[in-house]
C-alpha positions in Angstrom: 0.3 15.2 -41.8 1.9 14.1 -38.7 5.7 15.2 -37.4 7.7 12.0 -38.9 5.7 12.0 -42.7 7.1 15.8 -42.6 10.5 15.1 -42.1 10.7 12.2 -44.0 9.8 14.2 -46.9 12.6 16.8 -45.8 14.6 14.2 -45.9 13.9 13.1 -49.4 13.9 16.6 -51.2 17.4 17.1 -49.4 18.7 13.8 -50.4 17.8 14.6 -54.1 19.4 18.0 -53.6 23.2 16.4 -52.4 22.7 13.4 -54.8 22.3 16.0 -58.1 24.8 18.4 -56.7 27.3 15.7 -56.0 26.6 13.7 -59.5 27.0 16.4 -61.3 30.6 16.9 -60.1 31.4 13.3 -60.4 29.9 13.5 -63.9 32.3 16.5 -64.5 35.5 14.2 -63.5 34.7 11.4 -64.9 34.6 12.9 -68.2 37.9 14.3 -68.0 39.0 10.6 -66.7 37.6 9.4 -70.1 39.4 12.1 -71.8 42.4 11.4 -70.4 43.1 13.9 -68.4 44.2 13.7 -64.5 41.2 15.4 -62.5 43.3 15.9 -58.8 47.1 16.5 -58.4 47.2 16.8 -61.9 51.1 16.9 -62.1 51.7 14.4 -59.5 48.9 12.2 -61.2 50.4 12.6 -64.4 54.0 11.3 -62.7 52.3 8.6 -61.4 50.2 7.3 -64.1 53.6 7.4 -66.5 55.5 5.3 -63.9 52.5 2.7 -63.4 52.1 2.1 -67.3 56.3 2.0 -67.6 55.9 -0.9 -64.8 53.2 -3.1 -66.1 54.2 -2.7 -69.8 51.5 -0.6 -71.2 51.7 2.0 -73.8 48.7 4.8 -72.9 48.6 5.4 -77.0 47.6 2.2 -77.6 44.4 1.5 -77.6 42.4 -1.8 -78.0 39.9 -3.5 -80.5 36.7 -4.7 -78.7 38.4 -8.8 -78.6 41.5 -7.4 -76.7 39.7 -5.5 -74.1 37.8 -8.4 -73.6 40.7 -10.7 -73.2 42.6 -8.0 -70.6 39.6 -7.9 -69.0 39.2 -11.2 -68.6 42.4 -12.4 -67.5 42.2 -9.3 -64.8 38.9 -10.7 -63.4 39.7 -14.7 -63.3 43.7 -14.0 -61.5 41.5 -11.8 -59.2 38.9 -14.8 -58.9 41.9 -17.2 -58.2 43.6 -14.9 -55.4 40.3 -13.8 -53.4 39.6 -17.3 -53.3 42.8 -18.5 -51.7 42.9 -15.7 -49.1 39.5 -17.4 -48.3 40.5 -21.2 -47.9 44.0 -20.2 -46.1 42.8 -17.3 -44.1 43.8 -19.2 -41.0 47.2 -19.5 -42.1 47.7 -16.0 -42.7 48.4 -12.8 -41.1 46.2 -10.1 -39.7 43.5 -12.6 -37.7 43.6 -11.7 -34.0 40.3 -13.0 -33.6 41.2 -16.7 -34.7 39.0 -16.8 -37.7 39.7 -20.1 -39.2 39.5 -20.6 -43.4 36.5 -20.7 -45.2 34.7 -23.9 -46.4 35.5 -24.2 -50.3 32.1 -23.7 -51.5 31.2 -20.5 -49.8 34.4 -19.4 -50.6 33.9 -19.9 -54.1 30.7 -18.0 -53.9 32.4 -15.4 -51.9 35.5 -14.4 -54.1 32.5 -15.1 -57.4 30.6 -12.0 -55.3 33.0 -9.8 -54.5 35.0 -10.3 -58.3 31.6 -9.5 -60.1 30.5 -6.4 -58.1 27.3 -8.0 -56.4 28.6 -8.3 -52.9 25.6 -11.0 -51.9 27.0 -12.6 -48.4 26.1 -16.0 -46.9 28.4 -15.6 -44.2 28.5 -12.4 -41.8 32.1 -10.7 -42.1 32.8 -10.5 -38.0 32.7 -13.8 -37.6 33.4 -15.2 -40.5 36.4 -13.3 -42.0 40.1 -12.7 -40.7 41.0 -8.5 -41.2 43.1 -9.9 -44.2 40.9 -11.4 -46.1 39.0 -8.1 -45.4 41.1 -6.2 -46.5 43.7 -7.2 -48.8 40.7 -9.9 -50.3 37.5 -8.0 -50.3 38.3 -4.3 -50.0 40.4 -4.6 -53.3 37.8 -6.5 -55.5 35.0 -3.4 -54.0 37.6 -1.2 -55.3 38.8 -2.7 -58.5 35.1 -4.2 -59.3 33.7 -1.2 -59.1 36.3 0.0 -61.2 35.9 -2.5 -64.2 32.2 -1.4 -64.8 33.4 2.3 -65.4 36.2 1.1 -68.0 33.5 -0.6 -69.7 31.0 2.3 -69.7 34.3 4.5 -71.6 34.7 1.8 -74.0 30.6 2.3 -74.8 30.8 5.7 -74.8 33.5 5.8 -77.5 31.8 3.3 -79.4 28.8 6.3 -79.4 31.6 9.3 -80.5 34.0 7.9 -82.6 33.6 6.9 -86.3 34.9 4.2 -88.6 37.5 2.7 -86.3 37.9 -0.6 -83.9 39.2 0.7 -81.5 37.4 1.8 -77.7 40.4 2.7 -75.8 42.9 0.7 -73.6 41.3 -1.3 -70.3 44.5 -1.0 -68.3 45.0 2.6 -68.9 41.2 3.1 -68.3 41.6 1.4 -65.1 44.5 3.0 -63.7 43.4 6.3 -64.0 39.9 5.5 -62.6 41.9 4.1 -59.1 44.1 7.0 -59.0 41.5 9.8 -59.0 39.5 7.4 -56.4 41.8 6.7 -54.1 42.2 10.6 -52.5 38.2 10.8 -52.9 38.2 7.6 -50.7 40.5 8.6 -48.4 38.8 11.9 -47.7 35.3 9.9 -47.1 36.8 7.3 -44.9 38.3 10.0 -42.5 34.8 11.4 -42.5 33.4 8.0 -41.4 36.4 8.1 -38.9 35.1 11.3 -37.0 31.5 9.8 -36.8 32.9 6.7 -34.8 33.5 4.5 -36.9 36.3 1.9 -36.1 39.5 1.4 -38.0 41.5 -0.7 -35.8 43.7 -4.0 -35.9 43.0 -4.6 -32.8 41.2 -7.7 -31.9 37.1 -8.4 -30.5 36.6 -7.0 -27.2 34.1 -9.2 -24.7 31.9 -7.9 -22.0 30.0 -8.6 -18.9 26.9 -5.9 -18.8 25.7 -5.0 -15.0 22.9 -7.4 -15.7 25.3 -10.0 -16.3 25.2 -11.2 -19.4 28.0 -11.7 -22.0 28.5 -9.6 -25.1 31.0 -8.9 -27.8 31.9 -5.8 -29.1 33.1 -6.2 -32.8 36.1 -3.9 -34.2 38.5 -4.3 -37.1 39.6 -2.1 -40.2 36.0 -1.6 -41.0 35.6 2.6 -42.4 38.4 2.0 -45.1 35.9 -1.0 -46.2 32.6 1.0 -46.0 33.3 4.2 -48.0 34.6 2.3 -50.5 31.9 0.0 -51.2 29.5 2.3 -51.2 30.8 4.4 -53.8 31.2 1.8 -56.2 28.2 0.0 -55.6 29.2 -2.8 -53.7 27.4 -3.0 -50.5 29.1 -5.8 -48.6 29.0 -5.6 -45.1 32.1 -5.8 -42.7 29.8 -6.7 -40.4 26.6 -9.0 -40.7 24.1 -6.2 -40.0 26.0 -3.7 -42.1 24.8 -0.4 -42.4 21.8 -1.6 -39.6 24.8 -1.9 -37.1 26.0 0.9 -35.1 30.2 0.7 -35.6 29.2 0.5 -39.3 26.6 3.2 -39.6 26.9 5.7 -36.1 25.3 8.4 -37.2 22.7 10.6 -39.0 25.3 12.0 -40.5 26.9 9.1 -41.3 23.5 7.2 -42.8 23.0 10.4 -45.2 26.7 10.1 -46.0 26.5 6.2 -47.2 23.3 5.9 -48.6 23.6 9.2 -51.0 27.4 7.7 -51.6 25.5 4.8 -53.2 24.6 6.7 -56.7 26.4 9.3 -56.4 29.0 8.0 -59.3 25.9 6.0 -61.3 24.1 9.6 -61.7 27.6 11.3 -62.2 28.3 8.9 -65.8 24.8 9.8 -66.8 26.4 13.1 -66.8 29.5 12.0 -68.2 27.6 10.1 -71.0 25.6 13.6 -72.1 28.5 15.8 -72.1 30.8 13.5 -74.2 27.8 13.1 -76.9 27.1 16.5 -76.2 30.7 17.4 -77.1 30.4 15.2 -80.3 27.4 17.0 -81.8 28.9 20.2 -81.2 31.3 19.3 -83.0 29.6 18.5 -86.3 27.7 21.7 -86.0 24.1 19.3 -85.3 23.9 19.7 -81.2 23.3 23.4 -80.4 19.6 23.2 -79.8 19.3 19.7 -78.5 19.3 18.6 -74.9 21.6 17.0 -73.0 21.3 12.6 -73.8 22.3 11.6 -70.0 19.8 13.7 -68.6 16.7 12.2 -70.6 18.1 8.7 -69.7 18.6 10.1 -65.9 15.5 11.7 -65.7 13.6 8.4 -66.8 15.7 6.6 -63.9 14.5 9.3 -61.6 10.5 9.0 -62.5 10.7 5.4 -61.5 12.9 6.0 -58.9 10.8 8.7 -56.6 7.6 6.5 -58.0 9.0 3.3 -56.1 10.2 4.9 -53.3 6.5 7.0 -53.1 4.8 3.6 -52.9 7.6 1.9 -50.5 7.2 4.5 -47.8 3.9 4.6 -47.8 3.4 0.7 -47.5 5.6 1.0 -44.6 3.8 3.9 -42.8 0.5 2.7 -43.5 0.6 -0.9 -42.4 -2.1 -2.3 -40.5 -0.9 -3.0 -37.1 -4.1 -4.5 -35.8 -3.7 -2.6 -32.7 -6.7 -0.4 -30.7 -7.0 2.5 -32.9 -6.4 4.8 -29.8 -2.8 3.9 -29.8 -0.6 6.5 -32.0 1.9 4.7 -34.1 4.2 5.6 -36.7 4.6 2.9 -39.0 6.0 -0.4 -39.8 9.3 -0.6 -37.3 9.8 -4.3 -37.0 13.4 -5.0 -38.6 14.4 -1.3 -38.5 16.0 1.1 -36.4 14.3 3.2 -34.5 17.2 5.8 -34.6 16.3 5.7 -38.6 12.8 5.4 -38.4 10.4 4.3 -41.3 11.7 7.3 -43.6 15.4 7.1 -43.8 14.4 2.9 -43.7 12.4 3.2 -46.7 14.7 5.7 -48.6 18.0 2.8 -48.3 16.0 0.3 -48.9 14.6 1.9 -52.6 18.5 3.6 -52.9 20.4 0.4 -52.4 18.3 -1.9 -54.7 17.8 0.6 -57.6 21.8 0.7 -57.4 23.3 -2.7 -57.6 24.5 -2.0 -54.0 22.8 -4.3 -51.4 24.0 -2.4 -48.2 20.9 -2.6 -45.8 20.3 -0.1 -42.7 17.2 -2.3 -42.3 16.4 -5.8 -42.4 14.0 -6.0 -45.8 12.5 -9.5 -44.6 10.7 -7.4 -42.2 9.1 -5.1 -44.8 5.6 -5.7 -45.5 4.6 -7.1 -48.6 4.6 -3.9 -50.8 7.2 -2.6 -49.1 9.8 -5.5 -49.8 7.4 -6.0 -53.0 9.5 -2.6 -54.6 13.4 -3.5 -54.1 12.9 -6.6 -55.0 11.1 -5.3 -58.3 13.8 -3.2 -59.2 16.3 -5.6 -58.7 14.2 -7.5 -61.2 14.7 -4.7 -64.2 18.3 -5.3 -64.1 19.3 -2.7 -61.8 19.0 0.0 -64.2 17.2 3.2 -62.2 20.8 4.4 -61.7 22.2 0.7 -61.4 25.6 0.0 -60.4 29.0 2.3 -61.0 29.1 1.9 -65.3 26.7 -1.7 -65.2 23.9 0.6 -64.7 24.3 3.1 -67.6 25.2 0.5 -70.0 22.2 -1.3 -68.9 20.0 1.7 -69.2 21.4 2.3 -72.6 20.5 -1.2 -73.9 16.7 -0.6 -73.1 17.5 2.9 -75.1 18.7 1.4 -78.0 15.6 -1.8 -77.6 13.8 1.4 -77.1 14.0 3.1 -80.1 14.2 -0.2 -82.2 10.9 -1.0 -81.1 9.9 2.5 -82.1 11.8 1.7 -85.8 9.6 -1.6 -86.4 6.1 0.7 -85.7 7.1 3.0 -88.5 9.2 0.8 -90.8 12.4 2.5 -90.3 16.3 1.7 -89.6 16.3 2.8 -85.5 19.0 4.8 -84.7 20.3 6.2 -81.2 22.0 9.6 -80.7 23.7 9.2 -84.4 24.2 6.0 -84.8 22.2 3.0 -86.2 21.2 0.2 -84.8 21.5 -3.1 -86.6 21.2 -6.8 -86.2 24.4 -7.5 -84.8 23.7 -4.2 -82.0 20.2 -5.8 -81.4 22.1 -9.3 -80.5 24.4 -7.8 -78.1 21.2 -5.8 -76.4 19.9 -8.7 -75.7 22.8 -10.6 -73.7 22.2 -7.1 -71.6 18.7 -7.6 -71.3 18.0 -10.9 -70.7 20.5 -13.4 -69.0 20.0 -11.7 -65.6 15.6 -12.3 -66.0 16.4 -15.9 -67.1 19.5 -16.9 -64.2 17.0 -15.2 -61.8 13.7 -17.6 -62.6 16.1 -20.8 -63.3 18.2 -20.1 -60.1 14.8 -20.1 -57.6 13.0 -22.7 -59.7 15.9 -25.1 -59.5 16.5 -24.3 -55.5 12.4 -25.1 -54.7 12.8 -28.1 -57.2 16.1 -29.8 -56.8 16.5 -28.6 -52.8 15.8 -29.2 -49.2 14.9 -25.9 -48.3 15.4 -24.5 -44.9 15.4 -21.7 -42.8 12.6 -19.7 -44.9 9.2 -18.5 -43.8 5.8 -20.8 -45.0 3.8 -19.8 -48.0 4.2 -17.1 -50.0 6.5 -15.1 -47.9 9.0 -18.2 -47.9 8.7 -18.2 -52.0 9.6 -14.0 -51.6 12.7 -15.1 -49.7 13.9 -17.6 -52.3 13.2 -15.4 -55.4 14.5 -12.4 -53.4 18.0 -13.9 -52.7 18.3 -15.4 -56.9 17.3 -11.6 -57.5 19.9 -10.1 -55.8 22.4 -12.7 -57.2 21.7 -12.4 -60.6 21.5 -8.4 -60.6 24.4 -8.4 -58.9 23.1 -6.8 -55.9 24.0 -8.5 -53.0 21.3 -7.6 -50.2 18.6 -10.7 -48.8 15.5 -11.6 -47.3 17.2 -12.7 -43.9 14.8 -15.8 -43.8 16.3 -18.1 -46.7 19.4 -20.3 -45.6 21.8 -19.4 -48.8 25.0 -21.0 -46.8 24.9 -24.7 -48.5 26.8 -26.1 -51.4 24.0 -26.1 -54.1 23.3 -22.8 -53.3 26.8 -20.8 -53.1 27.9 -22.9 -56.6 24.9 -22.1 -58.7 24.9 -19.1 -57.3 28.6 -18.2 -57.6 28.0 -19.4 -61.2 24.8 -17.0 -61.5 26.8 -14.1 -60.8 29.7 -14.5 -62.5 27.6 -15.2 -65.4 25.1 -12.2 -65.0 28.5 -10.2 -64.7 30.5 -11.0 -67.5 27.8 -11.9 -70.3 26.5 -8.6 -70.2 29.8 -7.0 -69.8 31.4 -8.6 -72.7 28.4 -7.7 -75.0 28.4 -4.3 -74.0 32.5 -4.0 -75.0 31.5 -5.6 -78.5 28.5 -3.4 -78.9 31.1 -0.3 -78.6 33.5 -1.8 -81.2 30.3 -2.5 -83.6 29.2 1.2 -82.7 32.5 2.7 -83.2 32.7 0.6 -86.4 30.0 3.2 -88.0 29.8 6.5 -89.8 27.6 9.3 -87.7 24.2 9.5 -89.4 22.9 13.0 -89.6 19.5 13.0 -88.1 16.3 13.8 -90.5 12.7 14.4 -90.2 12.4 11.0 -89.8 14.6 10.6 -86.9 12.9 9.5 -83.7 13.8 12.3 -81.0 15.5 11.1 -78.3 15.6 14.1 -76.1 12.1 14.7 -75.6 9.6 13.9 -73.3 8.2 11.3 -75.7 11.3 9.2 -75.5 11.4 9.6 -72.2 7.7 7.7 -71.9 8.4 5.0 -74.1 11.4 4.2 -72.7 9.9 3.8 -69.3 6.8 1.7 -70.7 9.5 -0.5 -72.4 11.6 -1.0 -69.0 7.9 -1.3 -67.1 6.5 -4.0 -69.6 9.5 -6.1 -69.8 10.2 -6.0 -66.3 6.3 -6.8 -65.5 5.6 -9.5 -68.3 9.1 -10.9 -67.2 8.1 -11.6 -63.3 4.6 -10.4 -62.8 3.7 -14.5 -62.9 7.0 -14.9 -59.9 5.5 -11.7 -57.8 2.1 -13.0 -58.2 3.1 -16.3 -56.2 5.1 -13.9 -53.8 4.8 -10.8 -52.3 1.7 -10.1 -54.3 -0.1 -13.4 -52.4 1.2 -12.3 -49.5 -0.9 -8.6 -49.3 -4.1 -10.2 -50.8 -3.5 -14.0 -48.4 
């Protein structure tokens, strides 16, 4: 085993070490979020949270039925839709732009504000060049915060639908909300001065130019960029402030700093897996049935896990063991086109699994330069809906759906009502599963079908590594993702309007079933379990549930990989 396969598996124990240490304390506050309860400053918080719910008008006893969450969330989303957007066609006009950034062209724009509004973060521009510090910050920094944000209120609202009994009501959006951004903010703050002493800039001063010794020009690119970075990593966004993101040295300095962002990425994902067990947990402790059984968001976590370590098994290796058709006396290590060598193939291959199983899409690579395998696995768990952890709340709700599927697939093979953890599953349930489940496996075949079709393509690769790029980029769109095959030329108007429409749809379809699945849910009475209740915290469940995510995913795209990266490694 030579030197670099050694420490590359160092650094994958350790990362798993941090990431279930550090989820397991988020799962801890995030539960007493859901329950209400301030998690820092808890008198100041308290202060706070009054005054902010006096000032926009909101009662904190008042909860909501499943159509009035959806309506708050709505009108939330579309004035932030409306206000991202025009920071992006006036940028010029406004303030904070030493650089001279002039505005955005209306359709990239629209696909722009569509991105950063829905969580997914995909970028046909890159943000040094393209972006004034305002629009960086007061536009995009705001919707990685807030986005991010939305997807845990909606994962409370499902969670209550799972505890509570024979009511219509899954708790108030704007109170959910508010509390969420208040315990944030200091954890933020903390991980941004972190970035800070790793070199990181956070200035408002303007791009410096340079003459080397050699003498030729460069620019060195600054700006407000760690207050951006900690934040979208820890709710899942993954934008760039810079075009190379995390591959770029301002944005990513450090060793330190690269273990830091990319264990940041699902750290709050695994954390509500926690938060989801200890509140059903808490519920069948609480009718005297729970003692004895084991905790629900573990089995669904450790099923995320198993496919998790299994893709990034098979990415590293693909990347390590390419053929480099080069004299067999000469020692290599691996597949380092596209990569940096201060990261190597290891830490490479670990963000590259990390950021796609998370609806993330920060890069510390480029994943064009992957080989086929290798950029075969991110863009396959893109594919299942970014579910093996997923984003910040998206991914746990989306995890859930294939639970409930799950076990109502496991109903029709024994001829009995399915039920998950107490409650059962119905018609109406199975409906809203499948808005979940599907609309992202459609938009994603429609999308790169119509752009091959309807298109000039340019700017992508021949054969089937041009197809990979395509299907790659209307992968990451419509699993709100955000990372790309660097080949495929996304910046034209067909392209940033479908896919602006992609992701908003891919966003709020699922979204909105998931808030009516919680109402329908919370609707029921708690149905004791019987001998004939299919376990759900075994290791049984924890097998079907992977072949169900497995099969779907592979009769779903195996036909779309087979044309791509899977012609590519046999071609």
């Amino acid at each position: 085993m030579s030197e670099q396969v050694l420490l590359t598996i160092i650094q994958d124990i350790v990362f798993f070490i941090i990431l279930i240490g550090g989820g397991y304390l988020f799962g801890k506050a995030f539960y007493r979020i859901y329950k209400g309860e301030p998690v820092l400053f808890k008198n100041t918080t308290a202060k706070i949270e009054r005054r902010i719910f006096k000032f926009i008008g909101v009662n904190e006893k008042e909860e909501m039925t499943a159509k009035k969450y959806v309506i708050s969330l709505s009108i939330f989303i579309i004035l932030g839709f409306i206000a991202l957007f025009l920071i992006l066609v006036f940028q010029s006009l406004l303030t904070l732009n030493p650089n001279g950034i002039s505005n955005m062209e209306w359709s990239l724009a629209f696909n722009t504000a569509w991105s950063f509004v829905t969580n997914t973060n995909w970028q046909a521009y890159s943000g040094e060049v393209g972006l004034s510090y305002f629009s960086q910050m007061l536009g995009l920094t705001v919707q990685n915060f807030v986005s991010g944000a939305v997807g845990i209120a909606v994962i409370f609202a499902l969670i209550r639908g799972f505890v509570r009994k024979e009511t219509k009501l899954i708790g108030n959006f704007f109170v959910d909300m508010t509390r969420i951004i208040l315990f944030m903010l200091p954890v933020c703050f903390v991980g941004a001065i972190i970035l800070v002493s790793q070199g990181v800039p956070q200035t408002f001063l303007g791009n410096i130019n340079y003459s080397s010794l050699e003498g030729a020009n460069g620019t060195l690119f600054l700006g407000p960029a760690e207050s951006q970075i900690i934040i979208k990593q820890l709710f899942t966004n993954g934008g760039g402030f810079y075009g190379l993101n995390s591959a770029y040295p301002f944005e990513n300095p450090t060793a330190f700093s690269n273990l830091l962002e990319f264990v940041s990425i699902i750290w709050i994902p695994v954390g509500l897996c926690f938060t989801f067990g200890k509140a059903i947990k808490d519920r069948q402790i609480a009718e005297k049935t729970g003692s004895k059984k084991k905790n629900q968001g573990v089995i669904l976590l450790t099923a995320m896990s198993i496919i998790f370590v299994a893709c990034l098994i098979i990415t590293t290796v693909a990347e390590y063991t390419i053929n480099l058709n080069i004299p067999s006396n000469v020692s290599t290590i691996g597949n380092l086109e596209g990569k940096e060598v201060r990261f190597g193939v290891g830490a490479s291959s670990l963000w590259a699994v990390v950021t796609t199983a998370a609806s993330n899409g920060s890069v510390n690579a480029m994943h064009d330069s992957f080989t086929s395998i290798g950029g075969m696995i991110p863009m396959f768990l893109m594919m299942l809906g970014e579910i093996i952890y997923g984003g910040v709340g998206s991914g746990l709700y989306g995890m859930i759906a294939f639970a409930i599927l799950t076990v109502f697939i496991s109903g029709l093979m024994v001829g009995r009502t399915p039920e998950y953890v107490g409650k059962k599953v119905g018609s109406f349930d199975m409906k809203m599963v499948c808005l979940v489940i599907l609309p992202p496996v459609i938009l994603t075949l429609l999308g790169t079908a119509a752009t091959i079709v309807l298109t000039n393509i340019s700017g992508v690769n021949s054969g089937a590594h041009g197809f990979s790029e395509i299907l790659y980029a209307f992968a990451s769109m419509a699993n709100n993702n955000g990372s790309a095959f660097a080949g495929f030329n996304a910046n034209t108007t067909f392209v940033n309007v479908l896919g602006g429409i992609i992701m908003a749809a891919v966003r709020f379809i699922p979204m909105i079933a998931v808030i009516f699945l919680a109402e329908s849910l919370a609707k029921k009475k708690i149905v004791p379990e019987t001998d004939g209740t299919l376990k759900t915290d075994n290791a049984l469940f924890v097998g079907l549930l992977i072949a169900v995510i497995i099969i779907i995913g592979a009769l779903s795209f195996f036909p779309a990989i087979a044309l791509g990266p899977l012609a590519e490694f046999f071609g």
